[in-house]
Steps between C-alpha positions, in 0.01 A plus 500: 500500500668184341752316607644201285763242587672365173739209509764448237769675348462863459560593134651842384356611174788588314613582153382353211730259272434564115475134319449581163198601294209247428207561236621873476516539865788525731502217777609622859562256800458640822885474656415323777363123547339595835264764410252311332454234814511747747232748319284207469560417917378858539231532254348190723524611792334796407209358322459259816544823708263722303168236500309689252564811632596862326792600418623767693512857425570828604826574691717161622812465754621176453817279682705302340727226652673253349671250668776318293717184532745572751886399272692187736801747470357721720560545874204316695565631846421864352275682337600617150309704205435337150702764309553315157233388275185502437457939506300545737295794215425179233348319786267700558438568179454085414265530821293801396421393137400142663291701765309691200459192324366320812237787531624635835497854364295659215898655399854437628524934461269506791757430733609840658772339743685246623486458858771228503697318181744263645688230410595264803616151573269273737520505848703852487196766450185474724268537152763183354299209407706124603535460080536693246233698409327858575233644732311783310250713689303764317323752675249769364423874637252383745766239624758788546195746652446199781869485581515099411812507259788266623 
């Protein structure tokens, strides 16, 4: 099992912007400024995580949870869900191409389920972190066999 703790903005990757062609090429710009930070926050914590070690492989359950800013308009004597943006699908999909790049897992199509993909405010979810960030746990078959997922 692996369990990572990533602080900084989550990033959704999102659409792709076309810019224009350069030397016969079209240029595309990821849509969002936050991606490329927040893949690099993961990629480093995985690497830091991973000492050395194999990627993974074979069947994966993984949990996602992001914990984002929590907006001042908000109510702050009750809990309430982050239903707007970032979608919750593009980030994990920023966080699993970081994780494959980080060397967590030999393939992001490894992962057979998600065990929990949240998207939370801090101090409202016991998995929330105090900042934004995510907690990412990533358990293999033997893992799941043992019983010591979430």
């Amino acid at each position: 099992m692996i369990t990572l703790r990533i602080f900084g903005t989550p990033g959704p990757q999102g659409s792709k912007s076309f810019k224009g062609i350069r030397n016969g090429k079209a240029v595309m710009v990821e849509s969002s400024a936050k991606v490329k930070p927040w893949r690099e926050a993961v990629k480093a914590a995985c690497i830091e995580a991973m000492q050395g070690a194999i990627p993974l492989d074979g069947p994966l359950w993984v949990s996602m949870v992001f914990t984002l800013a929590k907006p001042a308009s908000a109510p702050k004597r009750r809990r309430t869900f982050p239903q707007t943006k970032p979608d919750l699908s593009k980030l994990a999909r920023s966080t699993e191409d970081a994780l494959s790049d980080g060397g967590a897992w030999r393939d992001d199509a490894r992962v057979v389920e998600y065990l929990r993909l949240a998207k939370v405010y801090p101090g409202e979810d016991s998995s929330a972190l105090h900042i934004p960030g995510a907690v990412i746990s990533i358990y293999t078959e033997a893992d799941m066999a043992s019983g010591r997922s979430l």
